[in-house]
Gaussian input, Z-matrix of N, CA and C with variables (Angstrom, degrees):
# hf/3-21g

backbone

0 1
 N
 C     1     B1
 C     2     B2     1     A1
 N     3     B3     2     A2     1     D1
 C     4     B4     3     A3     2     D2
 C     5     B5     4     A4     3     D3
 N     6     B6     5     A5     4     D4
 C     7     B7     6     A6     5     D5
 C     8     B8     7     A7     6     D6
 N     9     B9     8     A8     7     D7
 C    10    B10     9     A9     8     D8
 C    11    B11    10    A10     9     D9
 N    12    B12    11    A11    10    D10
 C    13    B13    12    A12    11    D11
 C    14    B14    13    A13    12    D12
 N    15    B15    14    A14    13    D13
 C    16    B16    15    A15    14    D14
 C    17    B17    16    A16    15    D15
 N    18    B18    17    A17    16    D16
 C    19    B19    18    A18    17    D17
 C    20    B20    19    A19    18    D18
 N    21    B21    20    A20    19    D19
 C    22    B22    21    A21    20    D20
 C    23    B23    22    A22    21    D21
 N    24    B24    23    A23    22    D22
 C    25    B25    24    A24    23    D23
 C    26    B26    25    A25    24    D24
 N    27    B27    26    A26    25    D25
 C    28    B28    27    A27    26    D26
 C    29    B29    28    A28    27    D27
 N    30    B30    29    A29    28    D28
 C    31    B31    30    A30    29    D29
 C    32    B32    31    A31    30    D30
 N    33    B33    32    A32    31    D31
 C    34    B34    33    A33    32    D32
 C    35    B35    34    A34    33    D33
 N    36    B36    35    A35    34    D34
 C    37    B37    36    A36    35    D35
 C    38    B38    37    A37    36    D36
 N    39    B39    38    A38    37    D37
 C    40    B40    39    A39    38    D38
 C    41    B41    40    A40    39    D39
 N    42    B42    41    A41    40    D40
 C    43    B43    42    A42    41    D41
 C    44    B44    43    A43    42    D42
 N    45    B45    44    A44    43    D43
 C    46    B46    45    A45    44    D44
 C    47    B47    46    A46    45    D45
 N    48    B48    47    A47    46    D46
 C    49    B49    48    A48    47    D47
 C    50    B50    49    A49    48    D48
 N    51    B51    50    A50    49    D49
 C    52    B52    51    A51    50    D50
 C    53    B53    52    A52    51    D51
 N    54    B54    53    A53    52    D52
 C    55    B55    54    A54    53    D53
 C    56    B56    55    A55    54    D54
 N    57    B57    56    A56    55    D55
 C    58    B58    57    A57    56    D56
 C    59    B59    58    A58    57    D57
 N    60    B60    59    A59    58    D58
 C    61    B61    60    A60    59    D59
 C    62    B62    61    A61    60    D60
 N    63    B63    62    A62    61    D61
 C    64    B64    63    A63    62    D62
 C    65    B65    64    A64    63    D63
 N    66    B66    65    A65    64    D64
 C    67    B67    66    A66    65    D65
 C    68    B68    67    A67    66    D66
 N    69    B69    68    A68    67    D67
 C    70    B70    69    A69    68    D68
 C    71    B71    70    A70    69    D69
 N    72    B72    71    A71    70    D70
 C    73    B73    72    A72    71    D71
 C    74    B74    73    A73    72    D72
 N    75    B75    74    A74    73    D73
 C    76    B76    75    A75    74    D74
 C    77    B77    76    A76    75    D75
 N    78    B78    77    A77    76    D76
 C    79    B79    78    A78    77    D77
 C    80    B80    79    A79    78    D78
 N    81    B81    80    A80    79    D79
 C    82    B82    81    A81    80    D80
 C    83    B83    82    A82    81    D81
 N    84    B84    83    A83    82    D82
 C    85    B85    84    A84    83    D83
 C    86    B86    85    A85    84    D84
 N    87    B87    86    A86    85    D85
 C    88    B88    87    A87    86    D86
 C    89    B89    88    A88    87    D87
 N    90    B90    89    A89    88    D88
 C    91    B91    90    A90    89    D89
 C    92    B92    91    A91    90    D90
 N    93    B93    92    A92    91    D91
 C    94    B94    93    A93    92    D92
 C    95    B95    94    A94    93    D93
 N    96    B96    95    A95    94    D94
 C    97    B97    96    A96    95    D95
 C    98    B98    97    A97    96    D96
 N    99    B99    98    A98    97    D97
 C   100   B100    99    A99    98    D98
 C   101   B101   100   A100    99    D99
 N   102   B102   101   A101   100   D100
 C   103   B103   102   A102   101   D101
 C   104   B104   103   A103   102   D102
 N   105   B105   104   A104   103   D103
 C   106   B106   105   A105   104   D104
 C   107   B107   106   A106   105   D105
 N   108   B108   107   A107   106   D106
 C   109   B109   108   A108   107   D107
 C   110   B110   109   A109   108   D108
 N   111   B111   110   A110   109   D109
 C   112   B112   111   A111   110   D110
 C   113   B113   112   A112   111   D111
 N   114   B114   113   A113   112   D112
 C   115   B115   114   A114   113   D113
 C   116   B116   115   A115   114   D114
 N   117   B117   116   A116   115   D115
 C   118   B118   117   A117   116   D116
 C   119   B119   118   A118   117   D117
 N   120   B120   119   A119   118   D118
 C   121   B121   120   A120   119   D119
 C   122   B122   121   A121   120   D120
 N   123   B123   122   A122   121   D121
 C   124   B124   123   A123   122   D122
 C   125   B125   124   A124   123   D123
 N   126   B126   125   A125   124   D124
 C   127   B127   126   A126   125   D125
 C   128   B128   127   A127   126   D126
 N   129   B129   128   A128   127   D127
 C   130   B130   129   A129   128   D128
 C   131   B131   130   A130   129   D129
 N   132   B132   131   A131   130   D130
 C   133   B133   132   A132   131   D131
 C   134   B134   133   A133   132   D132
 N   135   B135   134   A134   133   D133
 C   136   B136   135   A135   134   D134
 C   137   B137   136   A136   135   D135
 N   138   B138   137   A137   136   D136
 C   139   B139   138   A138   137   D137
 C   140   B140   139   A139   138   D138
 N   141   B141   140   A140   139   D139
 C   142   B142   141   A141   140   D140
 C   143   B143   142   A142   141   D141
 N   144   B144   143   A143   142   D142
 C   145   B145   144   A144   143   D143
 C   146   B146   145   A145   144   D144
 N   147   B147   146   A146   145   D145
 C   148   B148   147   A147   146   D146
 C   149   B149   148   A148   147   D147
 N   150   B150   149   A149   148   D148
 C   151   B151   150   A150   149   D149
 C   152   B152   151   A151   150   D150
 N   153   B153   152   A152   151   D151
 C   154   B154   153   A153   152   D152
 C   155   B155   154   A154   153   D153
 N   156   B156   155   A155   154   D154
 C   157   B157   156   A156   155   D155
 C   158   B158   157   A157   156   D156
 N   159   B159   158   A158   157   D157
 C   160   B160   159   A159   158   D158
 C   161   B161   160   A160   159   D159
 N   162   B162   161   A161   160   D160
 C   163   B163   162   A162   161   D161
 C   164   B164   163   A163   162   D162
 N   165   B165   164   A164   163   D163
 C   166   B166   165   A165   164   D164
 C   167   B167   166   A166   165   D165

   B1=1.4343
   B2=1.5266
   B3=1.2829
   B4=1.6678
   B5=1.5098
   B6=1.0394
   B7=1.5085
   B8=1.6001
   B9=0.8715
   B10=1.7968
   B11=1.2687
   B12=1.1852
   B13=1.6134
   B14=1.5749
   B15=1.6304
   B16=2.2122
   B17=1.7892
   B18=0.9634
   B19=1.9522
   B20=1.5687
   B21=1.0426
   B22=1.3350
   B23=1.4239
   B24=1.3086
   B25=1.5564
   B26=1.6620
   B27=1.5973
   B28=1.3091
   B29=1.5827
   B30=1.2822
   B31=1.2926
   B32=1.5322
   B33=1.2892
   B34=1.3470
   B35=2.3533
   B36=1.3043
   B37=1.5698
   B38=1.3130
   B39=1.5203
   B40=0.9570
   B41=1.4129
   B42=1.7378
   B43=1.6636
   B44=1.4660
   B45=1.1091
   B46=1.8468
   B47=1.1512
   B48=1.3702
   B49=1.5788
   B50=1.6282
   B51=1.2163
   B52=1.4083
   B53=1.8574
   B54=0.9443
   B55=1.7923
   B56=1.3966
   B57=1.5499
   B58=1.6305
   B59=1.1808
   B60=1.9529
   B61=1.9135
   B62=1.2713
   B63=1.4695
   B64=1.3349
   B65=1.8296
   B66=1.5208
   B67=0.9922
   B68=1.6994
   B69=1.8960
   B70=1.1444
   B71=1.5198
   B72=1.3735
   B73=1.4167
   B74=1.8208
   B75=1.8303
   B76=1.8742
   B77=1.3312
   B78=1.5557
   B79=1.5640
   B80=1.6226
   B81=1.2391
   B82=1.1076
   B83=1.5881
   B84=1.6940
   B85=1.0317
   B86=1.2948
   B87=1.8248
   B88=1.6009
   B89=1.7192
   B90=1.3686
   B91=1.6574
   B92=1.7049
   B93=1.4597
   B94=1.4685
   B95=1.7359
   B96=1.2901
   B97=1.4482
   B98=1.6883
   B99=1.4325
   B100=1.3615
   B101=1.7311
   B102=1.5394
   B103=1.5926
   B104=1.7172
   B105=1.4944
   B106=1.4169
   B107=1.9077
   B108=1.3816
   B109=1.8691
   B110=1.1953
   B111=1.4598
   B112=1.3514
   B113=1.5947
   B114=1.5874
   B115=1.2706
   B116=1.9172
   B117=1.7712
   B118=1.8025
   B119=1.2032
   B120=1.5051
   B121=1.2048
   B122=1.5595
   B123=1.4298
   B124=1.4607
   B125=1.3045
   B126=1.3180
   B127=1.4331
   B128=1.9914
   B129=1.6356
   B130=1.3450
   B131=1.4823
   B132=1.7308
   B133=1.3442
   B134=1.2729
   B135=1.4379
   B136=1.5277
   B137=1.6065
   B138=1.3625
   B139=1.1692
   B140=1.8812
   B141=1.7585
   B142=1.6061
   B143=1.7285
   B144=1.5483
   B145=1.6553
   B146=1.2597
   B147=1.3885
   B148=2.0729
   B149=1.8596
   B150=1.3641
   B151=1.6773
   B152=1.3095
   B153=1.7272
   B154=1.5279
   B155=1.6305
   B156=1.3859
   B157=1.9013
   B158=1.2594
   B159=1.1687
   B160=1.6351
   B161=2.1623
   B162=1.2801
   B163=1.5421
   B164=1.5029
   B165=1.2262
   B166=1.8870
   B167=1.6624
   A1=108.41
   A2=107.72
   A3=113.94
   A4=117.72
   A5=135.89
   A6=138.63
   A7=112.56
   A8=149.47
   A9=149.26
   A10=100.30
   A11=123.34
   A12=126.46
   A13=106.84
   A14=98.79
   A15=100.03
   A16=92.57
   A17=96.93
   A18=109.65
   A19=102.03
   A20=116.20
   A21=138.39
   A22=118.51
   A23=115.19
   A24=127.79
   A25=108.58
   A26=104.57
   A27=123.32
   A28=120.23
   A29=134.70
   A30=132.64
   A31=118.33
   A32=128.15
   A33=115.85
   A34=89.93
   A35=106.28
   A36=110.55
   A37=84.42
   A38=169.09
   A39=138.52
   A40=117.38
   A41=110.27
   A42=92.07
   A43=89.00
   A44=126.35
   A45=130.81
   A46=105.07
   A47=129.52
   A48=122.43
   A49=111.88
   A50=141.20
   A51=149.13
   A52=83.40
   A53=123.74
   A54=111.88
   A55=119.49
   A56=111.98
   A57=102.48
   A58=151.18
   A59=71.32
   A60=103.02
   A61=113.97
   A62=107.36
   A63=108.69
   A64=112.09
   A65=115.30
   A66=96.20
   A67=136.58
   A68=109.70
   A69=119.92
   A70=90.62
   A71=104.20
   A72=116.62
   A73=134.19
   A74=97.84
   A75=113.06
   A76=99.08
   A77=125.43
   A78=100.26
   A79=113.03
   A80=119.49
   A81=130.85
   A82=106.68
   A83=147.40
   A84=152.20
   A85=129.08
   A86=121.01
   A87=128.27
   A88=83.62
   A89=91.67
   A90=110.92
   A91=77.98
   A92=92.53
   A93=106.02
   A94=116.03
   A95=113.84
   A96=117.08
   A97=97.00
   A98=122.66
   A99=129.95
   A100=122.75
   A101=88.20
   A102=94.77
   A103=114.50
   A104=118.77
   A105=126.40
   A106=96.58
   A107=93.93
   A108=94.82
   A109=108.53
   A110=148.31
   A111=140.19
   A112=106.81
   A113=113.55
   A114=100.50
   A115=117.93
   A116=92.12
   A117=97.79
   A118=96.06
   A119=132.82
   A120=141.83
   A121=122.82
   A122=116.15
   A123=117.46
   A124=109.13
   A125=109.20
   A126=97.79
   A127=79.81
   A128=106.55
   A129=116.12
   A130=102.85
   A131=121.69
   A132=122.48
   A133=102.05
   A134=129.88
   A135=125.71
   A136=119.15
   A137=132.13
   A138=106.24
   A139=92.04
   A140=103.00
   A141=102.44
   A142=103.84
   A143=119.24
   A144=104.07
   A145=122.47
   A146=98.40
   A147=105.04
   A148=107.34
   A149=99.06
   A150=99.18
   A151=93.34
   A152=111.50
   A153=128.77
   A154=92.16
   A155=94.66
   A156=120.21
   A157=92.52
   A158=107.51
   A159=135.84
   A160=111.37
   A161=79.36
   A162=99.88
   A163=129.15
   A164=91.15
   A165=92.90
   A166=98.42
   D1=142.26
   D2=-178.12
   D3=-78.61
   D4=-167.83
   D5=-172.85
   D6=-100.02
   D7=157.36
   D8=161.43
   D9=-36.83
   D10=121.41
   D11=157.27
   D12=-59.69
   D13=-75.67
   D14=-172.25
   D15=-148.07
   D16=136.04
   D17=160.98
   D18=-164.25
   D19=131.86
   D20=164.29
   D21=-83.52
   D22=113.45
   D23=179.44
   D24=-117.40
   D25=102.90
   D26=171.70
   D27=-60.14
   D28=120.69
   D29=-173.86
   D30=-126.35
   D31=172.19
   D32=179.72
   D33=-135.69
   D34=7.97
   D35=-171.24
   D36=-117.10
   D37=-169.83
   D38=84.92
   D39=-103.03
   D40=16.36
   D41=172.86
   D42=-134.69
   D43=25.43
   D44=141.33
   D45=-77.96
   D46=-42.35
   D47=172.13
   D48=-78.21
   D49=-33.73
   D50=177.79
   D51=-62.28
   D52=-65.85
   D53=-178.06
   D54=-58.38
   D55=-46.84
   D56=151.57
   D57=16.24
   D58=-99.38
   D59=-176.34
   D60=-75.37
   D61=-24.40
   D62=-170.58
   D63=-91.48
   D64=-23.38
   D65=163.26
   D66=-77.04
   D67=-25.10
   D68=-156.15
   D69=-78.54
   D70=-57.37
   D71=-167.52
   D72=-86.32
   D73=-15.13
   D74=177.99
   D75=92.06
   D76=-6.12
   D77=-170.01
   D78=-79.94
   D79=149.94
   D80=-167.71
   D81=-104.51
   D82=138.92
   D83=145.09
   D84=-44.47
   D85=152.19
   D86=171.90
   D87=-152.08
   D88=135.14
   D89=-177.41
   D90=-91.44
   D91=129.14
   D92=159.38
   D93=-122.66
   D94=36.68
   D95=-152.45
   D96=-92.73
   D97=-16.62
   D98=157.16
   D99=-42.96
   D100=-75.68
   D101=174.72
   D102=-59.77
   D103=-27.14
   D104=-151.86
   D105=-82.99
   D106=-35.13
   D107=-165.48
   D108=89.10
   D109=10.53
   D110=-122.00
   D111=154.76
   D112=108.60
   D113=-177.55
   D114=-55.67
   D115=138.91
   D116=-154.94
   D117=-151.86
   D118=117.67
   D119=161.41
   D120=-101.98
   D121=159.57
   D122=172.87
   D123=-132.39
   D124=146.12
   D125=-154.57
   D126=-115.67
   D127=153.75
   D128=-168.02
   D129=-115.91
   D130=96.55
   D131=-159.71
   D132=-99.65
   D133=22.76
   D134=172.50
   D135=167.59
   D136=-173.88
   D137=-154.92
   D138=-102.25
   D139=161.27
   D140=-158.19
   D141=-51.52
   D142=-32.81
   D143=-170.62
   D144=-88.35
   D145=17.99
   D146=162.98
   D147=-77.18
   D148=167.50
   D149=176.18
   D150=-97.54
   D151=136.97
   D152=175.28
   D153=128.68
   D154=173.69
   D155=-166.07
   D156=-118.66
   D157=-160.83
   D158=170.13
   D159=-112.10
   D160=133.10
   D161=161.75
   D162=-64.30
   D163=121.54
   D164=-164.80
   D165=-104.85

């Protein structure tokens, strides 16, 4: 099975969910809240030369 292409998961914790995801599932975080304007993370669900993106 391939990796998440894109889904957006709305939060009101965002580093109760950064402990979460990262424990249930291994994915690791990138603050994208620079480019976003808007605090904005991507979450990194595998390593870059698998097929799939990151979860926004």
């Amino acid at each position: 099975m391939g990796r998440l292409i894109h889904f957006e998961i709305h939060v009101d914790d965002m580093e109760r969910a950064k402990g979460f995801y990262g424990e249930v599932f291994g994915w690791t975080f990138q603050d994208w809240s620079e480019y976003a304007g808007t605090p904005y993370f991507g979450a990194v669900t595998g390593q870059e030369g698998e097929p799939g993106s990151m979860v926004r």
